[in-house]
C-alpha positions as CSV (number, residue, x, y, z in Angstrom):
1,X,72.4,75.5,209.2
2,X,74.8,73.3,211.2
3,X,77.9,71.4,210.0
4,X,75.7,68.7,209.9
5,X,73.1,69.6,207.7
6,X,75.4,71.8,205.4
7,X,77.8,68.4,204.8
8,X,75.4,65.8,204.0
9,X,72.8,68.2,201.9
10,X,76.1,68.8,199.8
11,X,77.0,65.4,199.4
12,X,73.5,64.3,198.4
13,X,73.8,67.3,196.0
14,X,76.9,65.9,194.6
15,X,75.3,61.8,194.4
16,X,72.2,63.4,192.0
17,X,74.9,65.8,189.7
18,X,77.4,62.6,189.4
19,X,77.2,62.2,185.5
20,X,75.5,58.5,185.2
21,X,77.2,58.1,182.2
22,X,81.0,59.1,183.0
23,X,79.8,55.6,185.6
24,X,79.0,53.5,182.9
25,X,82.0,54.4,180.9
26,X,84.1,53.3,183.8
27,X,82.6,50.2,183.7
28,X,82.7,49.1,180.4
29,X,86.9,49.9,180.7
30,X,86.9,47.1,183.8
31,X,84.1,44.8,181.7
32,X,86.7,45.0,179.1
33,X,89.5,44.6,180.6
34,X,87.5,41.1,182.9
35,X,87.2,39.9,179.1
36,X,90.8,39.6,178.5
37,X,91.6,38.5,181.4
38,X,93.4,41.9,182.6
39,X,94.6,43.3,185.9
40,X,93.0,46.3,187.5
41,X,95.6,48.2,189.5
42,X,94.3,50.9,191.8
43,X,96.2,53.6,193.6
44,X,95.7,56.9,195.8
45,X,97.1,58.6,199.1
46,X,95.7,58.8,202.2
47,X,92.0,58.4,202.7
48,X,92.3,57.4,198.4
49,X,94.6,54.4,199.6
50,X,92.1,53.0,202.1
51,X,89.6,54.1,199.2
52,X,91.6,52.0,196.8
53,X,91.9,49.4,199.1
54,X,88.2,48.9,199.7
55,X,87.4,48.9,196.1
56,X,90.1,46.4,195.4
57,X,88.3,44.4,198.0
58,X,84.6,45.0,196.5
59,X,86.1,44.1,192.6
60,X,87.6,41.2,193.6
61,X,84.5,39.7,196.2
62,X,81.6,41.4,194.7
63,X,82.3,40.3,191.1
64,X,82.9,36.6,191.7
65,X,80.4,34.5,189.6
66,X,79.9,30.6,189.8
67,X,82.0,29.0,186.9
68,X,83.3,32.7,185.3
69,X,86.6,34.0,185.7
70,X,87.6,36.0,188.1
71,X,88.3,40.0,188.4
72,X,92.2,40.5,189.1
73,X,92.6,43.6,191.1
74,X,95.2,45.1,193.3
75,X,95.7,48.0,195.3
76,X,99.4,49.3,194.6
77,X,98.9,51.6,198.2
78,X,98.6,48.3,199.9
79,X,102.4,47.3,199.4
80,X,103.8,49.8,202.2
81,X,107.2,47.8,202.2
82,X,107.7,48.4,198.8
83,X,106.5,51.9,198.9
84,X,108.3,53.2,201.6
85,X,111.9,51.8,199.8
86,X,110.6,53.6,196.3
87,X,110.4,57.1,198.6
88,X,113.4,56.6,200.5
89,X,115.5,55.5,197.5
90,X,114.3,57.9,194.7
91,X,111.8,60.0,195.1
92,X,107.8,59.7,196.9
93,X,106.5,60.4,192.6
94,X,108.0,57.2,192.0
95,X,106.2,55.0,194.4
96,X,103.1,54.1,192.2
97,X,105.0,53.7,188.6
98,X,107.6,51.7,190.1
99,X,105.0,48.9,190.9
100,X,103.3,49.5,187.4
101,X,107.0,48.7,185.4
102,X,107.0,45.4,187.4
103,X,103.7,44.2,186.7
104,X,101.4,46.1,184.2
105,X,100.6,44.4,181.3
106,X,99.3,45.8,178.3
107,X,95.6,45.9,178.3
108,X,95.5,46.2,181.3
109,X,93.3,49.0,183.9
110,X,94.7,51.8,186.4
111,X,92.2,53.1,188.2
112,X,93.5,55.8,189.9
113,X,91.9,58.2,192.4
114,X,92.6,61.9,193.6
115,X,90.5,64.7,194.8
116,X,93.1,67.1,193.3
117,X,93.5,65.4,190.3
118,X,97.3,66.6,190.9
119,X,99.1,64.4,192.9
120,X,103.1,63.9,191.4
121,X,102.8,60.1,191.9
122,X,98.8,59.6,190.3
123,X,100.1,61.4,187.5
124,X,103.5,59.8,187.3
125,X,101.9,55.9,187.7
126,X,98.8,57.1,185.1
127,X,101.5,58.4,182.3
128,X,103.4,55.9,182.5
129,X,100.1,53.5,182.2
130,X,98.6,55.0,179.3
131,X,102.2,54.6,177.5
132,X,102.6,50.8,178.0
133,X,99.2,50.3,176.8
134,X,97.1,50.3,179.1
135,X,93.5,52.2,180.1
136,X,93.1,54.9,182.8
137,X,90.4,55.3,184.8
138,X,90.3,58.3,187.0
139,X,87.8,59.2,190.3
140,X,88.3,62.9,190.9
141,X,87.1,65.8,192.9
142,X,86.2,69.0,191.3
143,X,87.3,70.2,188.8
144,X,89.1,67.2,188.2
145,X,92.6,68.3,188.0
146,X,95.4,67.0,185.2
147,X,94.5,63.5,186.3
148,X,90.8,64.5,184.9
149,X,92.4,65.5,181.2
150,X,95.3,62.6,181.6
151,X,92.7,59.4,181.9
152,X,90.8,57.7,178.9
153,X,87.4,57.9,181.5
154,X,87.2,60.3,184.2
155,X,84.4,60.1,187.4
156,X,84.0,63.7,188.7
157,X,82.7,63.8,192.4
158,X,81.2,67.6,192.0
159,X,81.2,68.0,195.9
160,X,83.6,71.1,197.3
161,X,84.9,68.8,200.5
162,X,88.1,66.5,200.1
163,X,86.2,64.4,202.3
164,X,83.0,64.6,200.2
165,X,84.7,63.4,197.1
166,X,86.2,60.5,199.1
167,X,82.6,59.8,200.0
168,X,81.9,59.9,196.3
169,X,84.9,57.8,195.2
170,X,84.0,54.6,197.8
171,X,80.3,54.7,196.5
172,X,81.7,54.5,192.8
173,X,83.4,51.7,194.2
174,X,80.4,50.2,194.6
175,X,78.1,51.6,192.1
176,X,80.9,49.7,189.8
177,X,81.6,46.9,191.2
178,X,77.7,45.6,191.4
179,X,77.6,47.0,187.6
180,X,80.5,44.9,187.1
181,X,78.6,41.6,188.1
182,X,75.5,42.3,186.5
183,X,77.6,42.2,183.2
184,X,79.5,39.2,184.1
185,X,76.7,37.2,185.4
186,X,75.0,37.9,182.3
187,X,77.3,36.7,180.1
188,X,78.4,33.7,182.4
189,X,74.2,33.2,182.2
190,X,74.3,33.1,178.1
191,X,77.7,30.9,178.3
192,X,75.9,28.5,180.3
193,X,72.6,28.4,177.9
194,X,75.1,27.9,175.0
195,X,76.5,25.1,176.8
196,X,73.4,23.6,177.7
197,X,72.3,23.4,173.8
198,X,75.3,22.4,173.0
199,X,75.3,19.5,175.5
């Protein structure tokens, strides 16, 4: 069996074993968090940042619904300015929390991804999340790492490739974010009945 063959058989392997219900938990946390008008801040390194990028991108365009409010999201790996002068001026653990004391509100959503589940500055930026008051979502590679056991919902990509569970983590992204809409389109739907009644 080839490369090939042996990569994608595992990863399709992985897609049927993702727990459906570990998805659903993740997005009631960003359903809930829409319904308060909260932020969703999402971080990772490397191929997790474009990751995190991406499904900023998908939340925020994929979600919009004539007449309802809009998804806030933002991808903290996206700031490379601010970054860089957190890592050169402290320490590279500090890059993601230091963004999170500026901005994070309580109530609001980290959605943090890591195919270790290890990473100093996931951790770091997750703590410090769940502290202030706000929820932790977590897309992880197997076993899950401390980032699994840290978050109030955790998405385990059971693949045995980094790259796999980066695979795994983008079509969350999507899995999510069209969940997501389905939820707010219905309830912009009954808002719009009520109104109509009411008119």
């Amino acid at each position: 069996m080839d490369i090939v063959e042996r990569y994608l058989g595992e990863m399709e392997l992985a897609i049927r074993a993702l727990s459906r219900n570990d998805v659903r938990r993740a997005v009631d946390a960003l359903f809930a968090a829409w319904s308060a008008g909260r932020r969703v801040w999402i971080l990772g390194n490397g191929g997790s940042a474009a990751n995190a990028s991406h499904i900023m991108a998908d939340l925020c365009r994929c979600t919009q619904i004539p007449g309802a409010p809009r998804l806030r999201a933002m991808a903290l790996s996206d700031n490379v300015p601010m970054m860089t002068a957190v890592a050169n001026d402290t320490e590279y653990a500090e890059i993601f929390v230091e963004a999170l004391r500026t901005h994070l509100d309580r109530g609001d959503v980290v959605l943090a991804l890591s195919g270790s589940g290890n990473s100093p500055n996931v951790l770091r930026a997750v703590a410090y999340a769940k502290e202030n008051g706000a929820a932790a979502i977590a897309f992880c590679g197997m076993p899950g790492g401390r980032l699994a056991k840290l978050a109030d919902v955790r998405v385990i990509v059971p693949a045995p490739r980094i790259g796999q569970q980066e695979d795994g983590h983008l079509i969350l992204g999507h899995v999510v974010s069209l969940a997501l809409r389905e939820r707010i389109e219905a309830v912009a739907g009954e808002t719009a009945s009520v109104s109509a009644v009411a008119g």
